[in-house]
mmCIF file as gemmi writes it, N, C-alpha and C atoms, coordinates in Angstrom:
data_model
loop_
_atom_site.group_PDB
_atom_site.id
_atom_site.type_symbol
_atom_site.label_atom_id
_atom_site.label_alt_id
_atom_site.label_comp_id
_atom_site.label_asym_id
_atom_site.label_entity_id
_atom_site.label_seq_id
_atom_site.pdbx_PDB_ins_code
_atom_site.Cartn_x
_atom_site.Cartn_y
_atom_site.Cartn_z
_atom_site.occupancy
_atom_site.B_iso_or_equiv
_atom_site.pdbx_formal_charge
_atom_site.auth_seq_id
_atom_site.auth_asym_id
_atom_site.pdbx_PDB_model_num
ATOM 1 N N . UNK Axp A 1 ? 0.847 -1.172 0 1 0 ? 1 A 1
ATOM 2 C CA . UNK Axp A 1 ? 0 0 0 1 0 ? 1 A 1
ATOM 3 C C . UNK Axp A 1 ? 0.886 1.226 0 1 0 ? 1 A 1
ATOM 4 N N . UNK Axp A 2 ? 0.057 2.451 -0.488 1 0 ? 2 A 1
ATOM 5 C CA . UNK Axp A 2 ? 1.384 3.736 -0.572 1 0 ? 2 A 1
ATOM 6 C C . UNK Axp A 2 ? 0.19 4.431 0.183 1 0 ? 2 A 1
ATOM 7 N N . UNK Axp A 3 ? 1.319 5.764 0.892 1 0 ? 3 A 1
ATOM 8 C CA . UNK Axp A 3 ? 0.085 6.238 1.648 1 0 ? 3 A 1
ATOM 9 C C . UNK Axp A 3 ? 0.613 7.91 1.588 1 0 ? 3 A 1
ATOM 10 N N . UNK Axp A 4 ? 0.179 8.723 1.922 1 0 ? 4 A 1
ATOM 11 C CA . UNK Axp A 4 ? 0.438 10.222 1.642 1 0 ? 4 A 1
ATOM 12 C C . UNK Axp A 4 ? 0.038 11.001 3.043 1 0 ? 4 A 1
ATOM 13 N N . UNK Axp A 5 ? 1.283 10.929 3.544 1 0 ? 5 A 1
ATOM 14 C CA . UNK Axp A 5 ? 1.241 11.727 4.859 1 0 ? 5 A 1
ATOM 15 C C . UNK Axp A 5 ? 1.506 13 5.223 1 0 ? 5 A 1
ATOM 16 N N . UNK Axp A 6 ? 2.409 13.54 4.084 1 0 ? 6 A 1
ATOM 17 C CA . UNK Axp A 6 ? 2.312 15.336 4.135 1 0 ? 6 A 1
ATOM 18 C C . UNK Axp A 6 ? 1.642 16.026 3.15 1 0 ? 6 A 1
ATOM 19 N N . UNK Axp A 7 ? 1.213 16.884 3.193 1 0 ? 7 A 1
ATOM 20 C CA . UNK Axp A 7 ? 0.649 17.653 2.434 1 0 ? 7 A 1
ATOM 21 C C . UNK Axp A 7 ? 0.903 17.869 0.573 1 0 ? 7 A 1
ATOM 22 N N . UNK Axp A 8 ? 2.115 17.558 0.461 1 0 ? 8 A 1
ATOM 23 C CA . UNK Axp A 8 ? 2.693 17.999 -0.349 1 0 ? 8 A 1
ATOM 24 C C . UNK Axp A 8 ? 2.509 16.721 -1.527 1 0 ? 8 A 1
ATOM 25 N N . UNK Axp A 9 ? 1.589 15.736 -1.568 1 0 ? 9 A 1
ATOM 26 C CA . UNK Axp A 9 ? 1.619 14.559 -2.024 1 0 ? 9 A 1
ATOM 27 C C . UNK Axp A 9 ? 2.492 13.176 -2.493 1 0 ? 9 A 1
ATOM 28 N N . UNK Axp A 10 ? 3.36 13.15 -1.28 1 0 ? 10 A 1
ATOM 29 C CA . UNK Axp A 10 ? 4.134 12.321 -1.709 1 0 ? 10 A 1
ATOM 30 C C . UNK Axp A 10 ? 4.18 11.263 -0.589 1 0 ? 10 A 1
ATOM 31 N N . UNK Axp A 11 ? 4.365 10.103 -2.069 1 0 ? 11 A 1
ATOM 32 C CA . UNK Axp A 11 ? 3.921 9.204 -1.628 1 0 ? 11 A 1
ATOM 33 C C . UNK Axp A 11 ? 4.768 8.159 -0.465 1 0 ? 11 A 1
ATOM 34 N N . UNK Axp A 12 ? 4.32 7.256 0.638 1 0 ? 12 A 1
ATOM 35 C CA . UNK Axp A 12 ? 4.912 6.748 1.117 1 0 ? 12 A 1
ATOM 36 C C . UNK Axp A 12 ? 4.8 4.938 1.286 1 0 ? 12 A 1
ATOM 37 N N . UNK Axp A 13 ? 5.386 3.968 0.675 1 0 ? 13 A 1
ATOM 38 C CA . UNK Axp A 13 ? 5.108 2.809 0.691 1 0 ? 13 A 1
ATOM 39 C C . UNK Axp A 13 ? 5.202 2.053 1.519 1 0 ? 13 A 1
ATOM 40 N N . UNK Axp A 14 ? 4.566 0.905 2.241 1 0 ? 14 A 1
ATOM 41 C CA . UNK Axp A 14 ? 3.931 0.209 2.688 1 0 ? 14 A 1
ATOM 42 C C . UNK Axp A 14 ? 3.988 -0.911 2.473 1 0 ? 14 A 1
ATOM 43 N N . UNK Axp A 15 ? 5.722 -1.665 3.122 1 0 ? 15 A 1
ATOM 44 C CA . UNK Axp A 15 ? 5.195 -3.05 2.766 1 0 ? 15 A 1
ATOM 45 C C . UNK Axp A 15 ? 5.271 -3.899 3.56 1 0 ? 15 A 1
ATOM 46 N N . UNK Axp A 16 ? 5.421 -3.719 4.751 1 0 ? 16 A 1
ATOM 47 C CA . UNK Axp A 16 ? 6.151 -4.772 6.12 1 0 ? 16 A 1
ATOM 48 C C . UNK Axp A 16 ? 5.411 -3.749 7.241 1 0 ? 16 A 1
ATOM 49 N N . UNK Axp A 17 ? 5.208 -4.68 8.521 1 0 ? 17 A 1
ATOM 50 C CA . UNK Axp A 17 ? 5.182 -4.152 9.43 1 0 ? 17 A 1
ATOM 51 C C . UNK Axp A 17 ? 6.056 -3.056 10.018 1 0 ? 17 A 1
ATOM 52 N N . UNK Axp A 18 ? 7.483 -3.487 10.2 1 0 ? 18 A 1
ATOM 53 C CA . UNK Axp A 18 ? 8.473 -2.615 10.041 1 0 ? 18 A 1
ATOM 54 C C . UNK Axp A 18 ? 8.464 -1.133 9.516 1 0 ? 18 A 1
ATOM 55 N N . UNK Axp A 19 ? 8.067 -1.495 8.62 1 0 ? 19 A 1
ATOM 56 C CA . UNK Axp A 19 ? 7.836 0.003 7.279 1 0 ? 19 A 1
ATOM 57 C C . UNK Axp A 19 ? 6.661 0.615 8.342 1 0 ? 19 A 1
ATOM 58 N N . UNK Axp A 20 ? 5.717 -0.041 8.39 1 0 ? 20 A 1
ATOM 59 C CA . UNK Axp A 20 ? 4.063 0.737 9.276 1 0 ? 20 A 1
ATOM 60 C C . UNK Axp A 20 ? 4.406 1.089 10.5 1 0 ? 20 A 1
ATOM 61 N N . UNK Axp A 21 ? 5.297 0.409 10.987 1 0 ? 21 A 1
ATOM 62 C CA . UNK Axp A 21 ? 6.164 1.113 12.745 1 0 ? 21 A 1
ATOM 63 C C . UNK Axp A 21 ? 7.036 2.33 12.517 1 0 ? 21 A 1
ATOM 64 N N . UNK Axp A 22 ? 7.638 2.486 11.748 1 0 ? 22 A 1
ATOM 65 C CA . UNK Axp A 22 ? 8.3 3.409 11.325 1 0 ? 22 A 1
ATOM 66 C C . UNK Axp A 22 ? 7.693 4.569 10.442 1 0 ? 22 A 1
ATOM 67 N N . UNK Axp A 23 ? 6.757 4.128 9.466 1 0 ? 23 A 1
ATOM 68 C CA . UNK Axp A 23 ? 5.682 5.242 9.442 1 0 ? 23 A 1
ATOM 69 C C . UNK Axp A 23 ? 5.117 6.008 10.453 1 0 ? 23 A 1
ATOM 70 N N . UNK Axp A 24 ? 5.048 5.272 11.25 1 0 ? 24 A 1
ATOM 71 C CA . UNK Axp A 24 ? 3.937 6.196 12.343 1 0 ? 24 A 1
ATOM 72 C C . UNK Axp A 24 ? 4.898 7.052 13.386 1 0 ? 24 A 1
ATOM 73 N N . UNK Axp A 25 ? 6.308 6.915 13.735 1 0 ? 25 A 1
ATOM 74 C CA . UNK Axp A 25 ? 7.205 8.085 13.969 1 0 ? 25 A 1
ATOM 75 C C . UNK Axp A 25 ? 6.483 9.224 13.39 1 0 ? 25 A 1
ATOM 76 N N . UNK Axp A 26 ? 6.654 9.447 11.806 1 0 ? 26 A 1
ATOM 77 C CA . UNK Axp A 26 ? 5.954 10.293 11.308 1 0 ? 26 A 1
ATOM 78 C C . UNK Axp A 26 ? 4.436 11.05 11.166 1 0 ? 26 A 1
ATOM 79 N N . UNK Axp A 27 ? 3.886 10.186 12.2 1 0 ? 27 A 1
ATOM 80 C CA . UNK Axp A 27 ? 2.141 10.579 12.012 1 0 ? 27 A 1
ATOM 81 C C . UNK Axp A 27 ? 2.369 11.663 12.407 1 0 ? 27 A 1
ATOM 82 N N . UNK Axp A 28 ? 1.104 12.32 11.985 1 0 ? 28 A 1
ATOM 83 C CA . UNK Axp A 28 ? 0.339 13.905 12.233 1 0 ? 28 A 1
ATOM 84 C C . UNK Axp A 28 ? -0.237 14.309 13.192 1 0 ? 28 A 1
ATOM 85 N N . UNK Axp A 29 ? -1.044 12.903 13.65 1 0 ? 29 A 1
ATOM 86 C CA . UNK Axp A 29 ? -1.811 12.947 15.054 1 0 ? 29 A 1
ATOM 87 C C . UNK Axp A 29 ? -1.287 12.189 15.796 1 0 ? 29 A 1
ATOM 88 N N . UNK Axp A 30 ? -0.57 12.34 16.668 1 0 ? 30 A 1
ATOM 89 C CA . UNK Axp A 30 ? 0.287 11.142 17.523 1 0 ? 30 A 1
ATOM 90 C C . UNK Axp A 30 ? -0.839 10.925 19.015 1 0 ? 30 A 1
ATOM 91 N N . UNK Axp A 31 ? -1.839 11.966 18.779 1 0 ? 31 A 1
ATOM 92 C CA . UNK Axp A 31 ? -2.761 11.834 20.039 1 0 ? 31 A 1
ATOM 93 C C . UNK Axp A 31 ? -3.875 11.35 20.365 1 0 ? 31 A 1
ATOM 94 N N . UNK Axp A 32 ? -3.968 10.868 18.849 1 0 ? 32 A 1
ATOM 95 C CA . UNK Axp A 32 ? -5.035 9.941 18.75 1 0 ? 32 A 1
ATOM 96 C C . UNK Axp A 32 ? -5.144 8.556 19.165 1 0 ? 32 A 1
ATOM 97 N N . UNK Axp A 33 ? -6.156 8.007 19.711 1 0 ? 33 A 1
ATOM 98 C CA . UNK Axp A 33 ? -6.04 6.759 20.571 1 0 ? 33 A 1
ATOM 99 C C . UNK Axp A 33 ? -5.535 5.632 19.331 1 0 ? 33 A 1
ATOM 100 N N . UNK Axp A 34 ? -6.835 5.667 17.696 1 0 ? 34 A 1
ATOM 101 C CA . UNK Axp A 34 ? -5.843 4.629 17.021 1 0 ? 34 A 1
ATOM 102 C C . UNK Axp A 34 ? -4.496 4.632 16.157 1 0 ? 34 A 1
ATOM 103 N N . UNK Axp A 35 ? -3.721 5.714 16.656 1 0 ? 35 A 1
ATOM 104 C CA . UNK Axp A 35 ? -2.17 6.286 16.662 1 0 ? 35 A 1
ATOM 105 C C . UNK Axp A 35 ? -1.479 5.008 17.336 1 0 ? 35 A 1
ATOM 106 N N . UNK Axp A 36 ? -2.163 5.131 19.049 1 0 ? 36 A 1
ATOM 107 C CA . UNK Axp A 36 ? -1.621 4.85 19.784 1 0 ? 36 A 1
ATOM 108 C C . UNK Axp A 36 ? -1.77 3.355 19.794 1 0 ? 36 A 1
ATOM 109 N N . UNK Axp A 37 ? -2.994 2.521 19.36 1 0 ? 37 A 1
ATOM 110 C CA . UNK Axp A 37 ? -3.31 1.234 19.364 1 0 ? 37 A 1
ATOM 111 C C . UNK Axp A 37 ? -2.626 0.644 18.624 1 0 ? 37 A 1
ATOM 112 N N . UNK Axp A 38 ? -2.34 1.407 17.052 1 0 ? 38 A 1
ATOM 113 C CA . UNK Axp A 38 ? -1.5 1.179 15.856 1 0 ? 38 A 1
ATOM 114 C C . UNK Axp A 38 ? 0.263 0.395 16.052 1 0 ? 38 A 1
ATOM 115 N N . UNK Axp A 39 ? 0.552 1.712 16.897 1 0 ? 39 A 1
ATOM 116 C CA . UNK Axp A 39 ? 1.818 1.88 17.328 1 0 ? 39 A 1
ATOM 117 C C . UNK Axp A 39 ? 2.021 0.442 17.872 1 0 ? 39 A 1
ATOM 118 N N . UNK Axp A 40 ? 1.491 0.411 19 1 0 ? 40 A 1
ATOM 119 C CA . UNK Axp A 40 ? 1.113 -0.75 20.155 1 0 ? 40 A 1
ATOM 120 C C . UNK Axp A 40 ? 1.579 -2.178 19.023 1 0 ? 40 A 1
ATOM 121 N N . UNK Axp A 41 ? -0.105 -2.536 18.404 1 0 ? 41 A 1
ATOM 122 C CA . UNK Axp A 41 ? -0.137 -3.922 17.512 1 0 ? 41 A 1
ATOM 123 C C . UNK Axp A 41 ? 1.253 -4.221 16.535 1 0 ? 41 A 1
ATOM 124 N N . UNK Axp A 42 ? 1.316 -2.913 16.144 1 0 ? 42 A 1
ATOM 125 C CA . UNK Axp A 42 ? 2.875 -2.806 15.132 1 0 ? 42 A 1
ATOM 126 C C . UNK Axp A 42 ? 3.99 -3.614 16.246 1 0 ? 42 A 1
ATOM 127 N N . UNK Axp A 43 ? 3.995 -3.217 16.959 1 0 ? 43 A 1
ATOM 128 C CA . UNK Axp A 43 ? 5.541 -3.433 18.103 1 0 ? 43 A 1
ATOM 129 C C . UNK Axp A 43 ? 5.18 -4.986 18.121 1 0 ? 43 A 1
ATOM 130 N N . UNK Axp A 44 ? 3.812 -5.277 18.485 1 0 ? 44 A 1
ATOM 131 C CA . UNK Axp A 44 ? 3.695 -6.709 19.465 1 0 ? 44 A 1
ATOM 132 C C . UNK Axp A 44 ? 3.501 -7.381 18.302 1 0 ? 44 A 1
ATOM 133 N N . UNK Axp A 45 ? 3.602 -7.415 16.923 1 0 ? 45 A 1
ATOM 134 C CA . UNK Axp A 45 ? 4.078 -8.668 16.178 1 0 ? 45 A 1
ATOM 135 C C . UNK Axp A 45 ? 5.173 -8.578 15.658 1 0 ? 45 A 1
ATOM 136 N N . UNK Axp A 46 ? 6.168 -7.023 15.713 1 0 ? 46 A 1
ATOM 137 C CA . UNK Axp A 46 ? 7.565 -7.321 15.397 1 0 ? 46 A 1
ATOM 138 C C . UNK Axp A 46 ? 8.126 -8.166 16.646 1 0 ? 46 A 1
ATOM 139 N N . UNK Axp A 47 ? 7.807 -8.204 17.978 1 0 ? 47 A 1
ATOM 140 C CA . UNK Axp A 47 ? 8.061 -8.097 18.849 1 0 ? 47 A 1
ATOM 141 C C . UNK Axp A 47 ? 7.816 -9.913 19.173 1 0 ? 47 A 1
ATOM 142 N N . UNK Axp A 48 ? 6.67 -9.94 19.22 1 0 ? 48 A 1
ATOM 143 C CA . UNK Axp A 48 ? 6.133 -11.498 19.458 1 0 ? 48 A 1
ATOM 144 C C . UNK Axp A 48 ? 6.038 -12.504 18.365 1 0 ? 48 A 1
ATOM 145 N N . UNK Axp A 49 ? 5.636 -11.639 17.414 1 0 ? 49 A 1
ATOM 146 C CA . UNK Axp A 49 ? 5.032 -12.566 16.13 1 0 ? 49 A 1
ATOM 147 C C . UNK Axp A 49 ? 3.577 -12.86 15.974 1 0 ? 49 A 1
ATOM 148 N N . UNK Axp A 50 ? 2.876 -11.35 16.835 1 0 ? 50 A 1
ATOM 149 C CA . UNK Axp A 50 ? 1.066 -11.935 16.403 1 0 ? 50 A 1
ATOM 150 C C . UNK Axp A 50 ? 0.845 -11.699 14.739 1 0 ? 50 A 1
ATOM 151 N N . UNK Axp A 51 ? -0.48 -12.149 14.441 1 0 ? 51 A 1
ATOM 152 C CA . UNK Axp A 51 ? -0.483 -12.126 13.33 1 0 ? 51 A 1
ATOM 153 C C . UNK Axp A 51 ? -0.603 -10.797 11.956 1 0 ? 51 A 1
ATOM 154 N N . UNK Axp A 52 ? 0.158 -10.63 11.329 1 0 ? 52 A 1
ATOM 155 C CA . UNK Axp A 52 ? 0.614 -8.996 10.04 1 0 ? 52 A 1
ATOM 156 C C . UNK Axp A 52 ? -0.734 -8.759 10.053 1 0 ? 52 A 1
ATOM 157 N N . UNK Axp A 53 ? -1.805 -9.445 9.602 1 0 ? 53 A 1
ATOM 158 C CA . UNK Axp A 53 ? -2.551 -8.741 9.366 1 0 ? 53 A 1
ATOM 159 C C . UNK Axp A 53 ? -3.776 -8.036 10.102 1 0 ? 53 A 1
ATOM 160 N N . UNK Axp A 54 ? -3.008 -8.136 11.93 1 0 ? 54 A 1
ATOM 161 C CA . UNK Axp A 54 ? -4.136 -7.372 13.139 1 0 ? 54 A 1
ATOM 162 C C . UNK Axp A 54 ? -2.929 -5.917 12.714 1 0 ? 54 A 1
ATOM 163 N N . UNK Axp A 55 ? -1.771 -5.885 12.464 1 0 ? 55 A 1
ATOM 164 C CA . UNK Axp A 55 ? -1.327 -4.985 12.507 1 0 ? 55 A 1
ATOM 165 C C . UNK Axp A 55 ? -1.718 -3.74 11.349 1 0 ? 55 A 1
ATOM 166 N N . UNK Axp A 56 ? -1.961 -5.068 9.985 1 0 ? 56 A 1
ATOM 167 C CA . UNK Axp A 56 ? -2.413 -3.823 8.853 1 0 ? 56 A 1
ATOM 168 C C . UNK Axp A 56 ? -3.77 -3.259 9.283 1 0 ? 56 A 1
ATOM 169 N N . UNK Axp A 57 ? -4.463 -4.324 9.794 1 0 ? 57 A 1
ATOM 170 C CA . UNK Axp A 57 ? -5.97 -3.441 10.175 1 0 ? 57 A 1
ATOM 171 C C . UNK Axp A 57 ? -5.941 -2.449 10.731 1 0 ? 57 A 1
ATOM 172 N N . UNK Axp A 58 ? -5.205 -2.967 12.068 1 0 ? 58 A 1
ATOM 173 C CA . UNK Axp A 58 ? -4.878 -1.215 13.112 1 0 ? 58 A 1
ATOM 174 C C . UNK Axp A 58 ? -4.141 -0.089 12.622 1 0 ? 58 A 1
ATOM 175 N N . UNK Axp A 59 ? -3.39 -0.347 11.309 1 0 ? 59 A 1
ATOM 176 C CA . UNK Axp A 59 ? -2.735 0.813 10.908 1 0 ? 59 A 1
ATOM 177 C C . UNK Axp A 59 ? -3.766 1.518 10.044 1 0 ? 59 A 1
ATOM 178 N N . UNK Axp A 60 ? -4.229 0.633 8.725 1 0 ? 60 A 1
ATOM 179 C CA . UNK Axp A 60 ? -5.317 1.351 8.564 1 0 ? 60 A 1
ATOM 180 C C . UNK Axp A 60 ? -6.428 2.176 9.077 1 0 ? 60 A 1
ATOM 181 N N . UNK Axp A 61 ? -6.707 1.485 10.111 1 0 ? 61 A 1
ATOM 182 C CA . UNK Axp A 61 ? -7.639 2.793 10.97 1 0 ? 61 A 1
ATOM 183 C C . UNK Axp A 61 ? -7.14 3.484 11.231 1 0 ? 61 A 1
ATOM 184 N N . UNK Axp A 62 ? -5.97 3.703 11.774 1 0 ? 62 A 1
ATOM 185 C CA . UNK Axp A 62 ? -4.732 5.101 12.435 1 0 ? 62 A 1
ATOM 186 C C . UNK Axp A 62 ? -5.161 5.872 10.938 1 0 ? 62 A 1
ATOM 187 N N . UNK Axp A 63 ? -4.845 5.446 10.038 1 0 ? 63 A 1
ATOM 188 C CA . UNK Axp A 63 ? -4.597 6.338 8.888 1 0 ? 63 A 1
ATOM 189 C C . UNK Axp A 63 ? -5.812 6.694 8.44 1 0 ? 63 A 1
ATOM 190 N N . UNK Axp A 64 ? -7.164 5.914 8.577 1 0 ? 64 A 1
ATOM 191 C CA . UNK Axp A 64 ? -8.371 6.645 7.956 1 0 ? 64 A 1
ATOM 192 C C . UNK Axp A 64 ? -8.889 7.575 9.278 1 0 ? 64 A 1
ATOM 193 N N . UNK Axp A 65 ? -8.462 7.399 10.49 1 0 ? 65 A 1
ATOM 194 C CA . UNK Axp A 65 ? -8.775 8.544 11.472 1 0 ? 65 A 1
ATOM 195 C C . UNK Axp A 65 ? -8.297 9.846 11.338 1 0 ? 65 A 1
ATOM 196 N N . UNK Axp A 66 ? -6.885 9.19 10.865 1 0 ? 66 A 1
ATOM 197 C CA . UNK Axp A 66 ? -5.716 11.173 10.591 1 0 ? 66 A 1
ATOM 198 C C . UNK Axp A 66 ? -6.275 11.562 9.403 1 0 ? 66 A 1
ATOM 199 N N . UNK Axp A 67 ? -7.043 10.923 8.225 1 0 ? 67 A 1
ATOM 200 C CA . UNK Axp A 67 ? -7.333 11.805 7.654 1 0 ? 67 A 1
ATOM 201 C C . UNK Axp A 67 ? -6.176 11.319 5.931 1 0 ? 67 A 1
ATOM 202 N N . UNK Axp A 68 ? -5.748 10.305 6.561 1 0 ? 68 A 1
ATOM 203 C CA . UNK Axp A 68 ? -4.086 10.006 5.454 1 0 ? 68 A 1
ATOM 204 C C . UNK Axp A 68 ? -4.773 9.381 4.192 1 0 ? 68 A 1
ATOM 205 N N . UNK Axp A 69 ? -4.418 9.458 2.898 1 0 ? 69 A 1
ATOM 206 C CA . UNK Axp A 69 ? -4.261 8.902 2.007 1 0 ? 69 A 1
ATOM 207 C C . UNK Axp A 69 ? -3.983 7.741 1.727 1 0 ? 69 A 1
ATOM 208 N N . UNK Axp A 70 ? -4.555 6.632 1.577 1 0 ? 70 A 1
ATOM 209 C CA . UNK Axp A 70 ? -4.59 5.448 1.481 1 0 ? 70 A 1
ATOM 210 C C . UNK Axp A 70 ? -4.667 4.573 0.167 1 0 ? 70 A 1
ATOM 211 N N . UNK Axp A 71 ? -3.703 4.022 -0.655 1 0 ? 71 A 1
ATOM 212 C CA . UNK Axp A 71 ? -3.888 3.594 -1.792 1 0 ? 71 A 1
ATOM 213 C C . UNK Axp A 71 ? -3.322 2.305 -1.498 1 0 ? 71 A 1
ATOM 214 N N . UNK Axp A 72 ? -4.158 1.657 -2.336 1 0 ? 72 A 1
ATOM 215 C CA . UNK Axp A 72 ? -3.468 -0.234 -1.741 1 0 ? 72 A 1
ATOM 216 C C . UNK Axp A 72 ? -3.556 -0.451 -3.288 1 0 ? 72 A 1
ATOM 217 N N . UNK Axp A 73 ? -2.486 -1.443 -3.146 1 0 ? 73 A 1
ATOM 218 C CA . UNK Axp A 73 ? -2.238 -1.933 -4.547 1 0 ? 73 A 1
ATOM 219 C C . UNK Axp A 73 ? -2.162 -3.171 -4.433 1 0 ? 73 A 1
């Protein structure tokens, strides 16, 4: 997935958990609760090994809450 987090339209890709933990350094809203849930699920399957895709869900919501650009390919 590519996603567009500053204003300026450029794009940012999306392909590992890793990549989505490190995206979210960069979020806009860091004060938002699914910022914070995002952040969280990201860590605990680099971390443990739960399953990629509780992490893409929770990132996706982080990103349709901030408002981010979302293109999945």
């Amino acid at each position: 997935m590519e996603i567009v987090i500053d204003g300026q339209g450029t794009c940012r890709r999306i392909r590992s958990t890793k990549q989505a933990e490190e995206c979210l350094r960069d979020w806009p809203d860091k004060q938002n609760e699914s910022y914070t849930e995002a952040l969280r699920v990201c860590r605990a399957v680099l971390k443990a090994g739960a399953p990629r895709r509780v992490a893409r869900e929770a990132f996706l919501h982080a990103a349709e809450e901030a408002g981010i650009d979302i293109r999945k390919r």
